[in-house]
MIDO-356579 format. One record per atom (N, C-alpha, C): residue in one letter; y, z, x. Coordinates in pm, whole numbers, plus 50000, padded with zeros to 5 digits. Example, Ala and Ser with C-alpha at 12.3 -4.5 7.8 and 13.67 -1.06 7.14 Angstrom:
# MIDO-356579
A494315078051319 A495505078051230 A496705078051320 S497755070851285 S498945071451367 S500035078751290 
# end
This chain:
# MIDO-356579
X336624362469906 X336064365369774 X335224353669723 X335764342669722 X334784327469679 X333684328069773 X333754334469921 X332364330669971 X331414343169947 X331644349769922 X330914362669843 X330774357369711 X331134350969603 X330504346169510 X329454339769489 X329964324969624 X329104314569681 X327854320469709 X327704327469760 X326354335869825 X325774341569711 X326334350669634 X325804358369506 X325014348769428 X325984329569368 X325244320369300 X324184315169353 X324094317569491 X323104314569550 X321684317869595 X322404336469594 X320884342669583 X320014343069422 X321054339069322 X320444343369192 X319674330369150 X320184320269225 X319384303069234 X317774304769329 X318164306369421 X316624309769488 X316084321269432 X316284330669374 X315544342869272 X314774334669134 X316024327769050 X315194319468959 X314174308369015 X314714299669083 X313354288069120 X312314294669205 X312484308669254 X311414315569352 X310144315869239 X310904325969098 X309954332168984 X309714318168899 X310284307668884 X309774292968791 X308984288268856 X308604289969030 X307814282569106 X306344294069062 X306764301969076 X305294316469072 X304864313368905 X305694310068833 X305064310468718 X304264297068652 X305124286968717 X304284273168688 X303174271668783 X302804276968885 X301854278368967 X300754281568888 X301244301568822 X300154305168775 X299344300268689 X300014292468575 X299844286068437 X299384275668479 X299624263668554 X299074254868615 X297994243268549 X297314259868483 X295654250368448 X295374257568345 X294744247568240 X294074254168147 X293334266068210 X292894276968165 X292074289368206 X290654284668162 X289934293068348 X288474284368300 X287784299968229 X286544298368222 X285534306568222 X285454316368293 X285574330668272 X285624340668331 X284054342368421 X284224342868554 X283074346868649 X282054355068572 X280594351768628 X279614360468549 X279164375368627 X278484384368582 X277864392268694 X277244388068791 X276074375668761 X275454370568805 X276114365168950 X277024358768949 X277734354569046 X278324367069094 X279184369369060 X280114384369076 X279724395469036 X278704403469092 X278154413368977 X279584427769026 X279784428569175 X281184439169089 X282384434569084 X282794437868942 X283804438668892 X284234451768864 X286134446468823 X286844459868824 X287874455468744 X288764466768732 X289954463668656 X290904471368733 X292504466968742 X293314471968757 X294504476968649 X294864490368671 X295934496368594 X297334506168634 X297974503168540 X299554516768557 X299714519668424 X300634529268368 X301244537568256 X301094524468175 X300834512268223 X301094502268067 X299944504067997 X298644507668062 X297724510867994 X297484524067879 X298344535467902 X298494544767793 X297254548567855 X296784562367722 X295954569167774 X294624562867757 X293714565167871 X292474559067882 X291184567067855 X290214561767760 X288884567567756 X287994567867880 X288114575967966 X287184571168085 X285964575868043 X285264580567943 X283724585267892 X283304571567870 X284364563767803 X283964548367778 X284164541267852 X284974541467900 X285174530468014 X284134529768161 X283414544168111 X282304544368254 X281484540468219 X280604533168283 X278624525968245 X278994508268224 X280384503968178 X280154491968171 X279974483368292 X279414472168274 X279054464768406 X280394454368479 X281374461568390 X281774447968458 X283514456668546 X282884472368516 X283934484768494 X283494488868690 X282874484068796 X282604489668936 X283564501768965 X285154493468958 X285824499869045 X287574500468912 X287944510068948 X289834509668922 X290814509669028 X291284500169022 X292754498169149 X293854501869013 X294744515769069 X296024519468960 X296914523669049 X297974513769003 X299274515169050 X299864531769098 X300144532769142 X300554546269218 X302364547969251 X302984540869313 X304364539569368 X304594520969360 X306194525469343 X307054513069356 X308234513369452 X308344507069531 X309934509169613 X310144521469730 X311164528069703 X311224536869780 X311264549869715 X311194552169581 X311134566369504 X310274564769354 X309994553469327 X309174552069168 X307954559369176 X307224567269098 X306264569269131 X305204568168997 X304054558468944 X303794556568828 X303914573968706 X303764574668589 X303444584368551 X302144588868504 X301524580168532 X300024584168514 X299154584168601 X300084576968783 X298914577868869 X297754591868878 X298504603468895 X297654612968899 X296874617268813 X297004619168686 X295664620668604 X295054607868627 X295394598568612 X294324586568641 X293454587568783 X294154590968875 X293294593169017 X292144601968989 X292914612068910 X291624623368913 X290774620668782 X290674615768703 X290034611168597 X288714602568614 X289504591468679 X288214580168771 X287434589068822 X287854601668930 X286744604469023 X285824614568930 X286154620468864 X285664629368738 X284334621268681 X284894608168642 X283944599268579 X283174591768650 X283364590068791 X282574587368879 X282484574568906 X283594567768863 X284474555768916 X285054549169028 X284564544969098 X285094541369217 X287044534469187 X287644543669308 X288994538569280 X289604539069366 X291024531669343 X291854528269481 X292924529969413 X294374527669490 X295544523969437 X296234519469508 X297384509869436 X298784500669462 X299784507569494 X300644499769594 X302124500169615 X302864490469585 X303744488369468 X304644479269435 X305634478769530 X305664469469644 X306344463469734 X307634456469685 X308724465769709 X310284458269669 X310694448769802 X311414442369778 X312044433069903 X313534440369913 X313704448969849 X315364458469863 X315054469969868 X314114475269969 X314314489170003 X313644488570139 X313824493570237 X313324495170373 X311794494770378 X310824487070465 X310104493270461 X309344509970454 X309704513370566 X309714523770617 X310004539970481 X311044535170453 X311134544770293 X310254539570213 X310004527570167 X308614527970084 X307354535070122 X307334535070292 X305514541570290 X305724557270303 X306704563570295 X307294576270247 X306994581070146 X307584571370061 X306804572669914 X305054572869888 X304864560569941 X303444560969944 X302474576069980 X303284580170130 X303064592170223 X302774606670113 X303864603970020 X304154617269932 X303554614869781 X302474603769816 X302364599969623 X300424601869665 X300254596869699 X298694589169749 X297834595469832 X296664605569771 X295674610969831 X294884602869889 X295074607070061 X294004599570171 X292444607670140 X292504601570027 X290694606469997 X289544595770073 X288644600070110 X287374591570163 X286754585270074 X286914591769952 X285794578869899 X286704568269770 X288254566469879 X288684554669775 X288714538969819 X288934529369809 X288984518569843 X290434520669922 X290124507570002 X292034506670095 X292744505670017 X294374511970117 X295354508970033 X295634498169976 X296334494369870 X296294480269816 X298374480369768 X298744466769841 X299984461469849 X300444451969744 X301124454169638 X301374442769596 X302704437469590 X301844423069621 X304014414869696 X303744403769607 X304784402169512 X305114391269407 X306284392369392 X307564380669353 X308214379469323 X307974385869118 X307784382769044 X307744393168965 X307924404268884 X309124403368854 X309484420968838 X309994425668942 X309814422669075 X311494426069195 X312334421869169 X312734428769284 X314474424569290 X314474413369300 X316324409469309 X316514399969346 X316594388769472 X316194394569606 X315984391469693 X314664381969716 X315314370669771 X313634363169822 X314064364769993 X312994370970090 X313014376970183 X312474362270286 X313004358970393 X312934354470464 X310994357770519 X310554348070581 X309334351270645 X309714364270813 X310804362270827 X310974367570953 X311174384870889 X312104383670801 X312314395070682 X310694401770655 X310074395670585 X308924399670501 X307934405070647 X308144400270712 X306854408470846 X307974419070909 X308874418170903 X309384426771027 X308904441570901 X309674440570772 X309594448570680 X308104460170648 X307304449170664 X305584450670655 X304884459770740 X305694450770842 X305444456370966 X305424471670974 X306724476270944 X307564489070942 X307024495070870 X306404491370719 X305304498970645 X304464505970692 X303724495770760 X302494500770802 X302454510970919 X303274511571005 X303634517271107 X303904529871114 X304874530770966 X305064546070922 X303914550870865 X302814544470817 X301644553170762 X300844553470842 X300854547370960 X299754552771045 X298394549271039 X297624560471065 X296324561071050 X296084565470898 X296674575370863 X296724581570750 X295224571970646 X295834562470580 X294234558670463 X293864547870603 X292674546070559 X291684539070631 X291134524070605 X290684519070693 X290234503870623 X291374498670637 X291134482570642 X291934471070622 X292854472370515 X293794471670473 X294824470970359 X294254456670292 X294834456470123 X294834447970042 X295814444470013 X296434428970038 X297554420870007 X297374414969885 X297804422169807 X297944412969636 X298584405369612 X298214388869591 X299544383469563 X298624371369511 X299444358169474 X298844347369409 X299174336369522 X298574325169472 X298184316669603 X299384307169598 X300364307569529 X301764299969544 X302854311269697 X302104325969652 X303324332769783 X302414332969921 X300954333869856 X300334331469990 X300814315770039 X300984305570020 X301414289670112 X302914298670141 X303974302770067 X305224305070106 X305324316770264 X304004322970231 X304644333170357 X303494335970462 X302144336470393 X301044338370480 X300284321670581 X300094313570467 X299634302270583 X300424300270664 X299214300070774 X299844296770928 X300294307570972 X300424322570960 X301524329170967 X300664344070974 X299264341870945 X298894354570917 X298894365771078 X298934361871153 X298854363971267 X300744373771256 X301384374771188 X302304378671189 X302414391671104 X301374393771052 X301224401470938 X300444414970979 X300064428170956 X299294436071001 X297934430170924 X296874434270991 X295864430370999 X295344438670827 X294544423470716 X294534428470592 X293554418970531 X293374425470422 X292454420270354 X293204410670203 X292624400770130 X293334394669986 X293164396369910 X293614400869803 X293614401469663 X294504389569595 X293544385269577 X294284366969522 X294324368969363 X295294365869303 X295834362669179 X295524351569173 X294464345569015 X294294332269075 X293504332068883 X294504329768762 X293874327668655 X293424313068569 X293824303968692 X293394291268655 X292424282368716 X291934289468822 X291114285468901 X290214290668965 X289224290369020 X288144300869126 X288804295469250 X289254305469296 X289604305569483 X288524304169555 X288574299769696 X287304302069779 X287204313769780 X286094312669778 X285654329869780 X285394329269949 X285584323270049 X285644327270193 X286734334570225 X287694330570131 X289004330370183 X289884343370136 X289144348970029 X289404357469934 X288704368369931 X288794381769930 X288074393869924 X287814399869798 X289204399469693 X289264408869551 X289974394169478 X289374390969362 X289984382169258 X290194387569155 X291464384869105 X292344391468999 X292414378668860 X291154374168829 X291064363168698 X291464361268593 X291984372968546 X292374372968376 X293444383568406 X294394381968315 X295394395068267 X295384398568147 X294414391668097 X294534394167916 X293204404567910 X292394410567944 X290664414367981 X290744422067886 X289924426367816 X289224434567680 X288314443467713 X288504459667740 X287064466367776 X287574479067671 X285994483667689 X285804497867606 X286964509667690 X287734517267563 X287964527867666 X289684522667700 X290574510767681 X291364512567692 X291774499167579 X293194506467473 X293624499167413 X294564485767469 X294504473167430 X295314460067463 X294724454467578 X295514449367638 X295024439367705 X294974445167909 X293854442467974 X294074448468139 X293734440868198 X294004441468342 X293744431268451 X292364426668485 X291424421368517 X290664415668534 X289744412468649 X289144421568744 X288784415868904 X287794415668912 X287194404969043 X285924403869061 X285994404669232 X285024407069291 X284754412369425 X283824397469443 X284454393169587 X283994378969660 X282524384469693 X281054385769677 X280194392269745 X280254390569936 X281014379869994 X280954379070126 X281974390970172 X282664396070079 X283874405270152 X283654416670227 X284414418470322 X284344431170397 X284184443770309 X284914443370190 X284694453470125 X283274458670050 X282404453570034 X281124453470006 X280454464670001 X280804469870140 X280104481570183 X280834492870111 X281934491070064 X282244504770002 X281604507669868 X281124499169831 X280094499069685 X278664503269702 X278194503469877 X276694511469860 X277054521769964 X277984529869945 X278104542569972 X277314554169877 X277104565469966 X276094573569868 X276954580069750 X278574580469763 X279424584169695 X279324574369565 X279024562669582 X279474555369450 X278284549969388 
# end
């Protein structure tokens, strides 16, 4: 019984200094200047149900509005409540869009992309699937590197061919040193979505930047996520499609 405690105080110790390390990371730095078009001309925003209902009449034509990445599934059974009118809303308005899988570290891979399997239209004209792995709002588990690929692994495996394109790894550049440097070679083959509100990342290194969480646009009340597209990224080409 004491070494079953021992272990319990122990996972809830590496859970807290996992999320105090992710959060003093993020905060880090004063916040600079939000990227221009000029530099970044597409931008996007990402969303889930925290956004409430959205004006997409308004939210379409702005310049800084390209694309929507919206949360879709969490775990192995969550499924947002607004992914689907939101999926079909964007394409209505003629929005280029994609969506997230909130990646738990306590549920099988394999049952998460189930979920995914049964939530997420393999439509052609959306952006790749997009992964997001943060300590954050998971569980309590911090997953071993041997853990976190075998898991990943198993994701991807169960979805197959099914959506297309490179996948998007969302995460901030404190879990990328913890699990990806050196290591990517362990990982299925993907693209980054770097969390990164105190700093400009290389943009070599980086595909989708996630700059602000506080962002202000027409068309949805409070505050939304913030992205800008690296212009060197593989993804590029999905923006001069005749679809978008």
């Amino acid at each position: 019984m004491r070494r079953v405690f021992r272990l319990l105080i122990t996972a809830i110790i590496l859970t807290v200094v996992a999320a105090g390390a992710y959060l003093a990371y993020d905060r880090a730095m004063t916040p600079f200047s939000p990227p221009s078009l000029a530099d970044y001309p597409i931008q996007g925003i990402d969303i889930s149900h925290h956004q409430g209902d959205i004006d997409w009449a308004r939210l379409k034509g702005q310049p800084n509005i390209r694309f929507v990445i919206m949360k879709a599934t969490e775990g192995g059974d969550h499924r947002d409540r607004k992914f689907a009118a939101n999926w079909q809303a964007a394409r209505d308005a003629g929005i280029i869009r994609g969506a997230y899988h909130f990646f738990t570290f306590c549920r099988p891979g394999a049952e998460q992309a189930d979920n995914v399997l049964a939530t997420i239209p393999a439509d052609a004209d959306a952006l790749p699937l997009a992964l997001d792995l943060e300590f954050t709002g998971n569980c309590g588990k911090v997953p071993t590197l041997d853990e976190l690929s075998a898991e990943l692994s198993a994701f991807y495996t169960r979805l197959g061919s099914r959506y297309p394109g490179r996948p998007l790894f969302y995460m901030n550049e404190s879990f990328f040193e913890q699990y990806f440097a050196g290591n990517e070679s362990r990982f299925p083959p993907h693209d980054l979505w770097i969390r990164s509100i105190a700093h400009r990342p290389n943009c070599s290194r980086w595909s989708l930047w996630q700059f602000a969480d506080d962002g202000k646009v027409e068309g949805i009340k409070g505050a939304v996520d913030l992205n800008a597209l690296c212009p060197e990224s593989g993804l590029a080409p999905y923006f001069s499609r005749p679809w978008s």
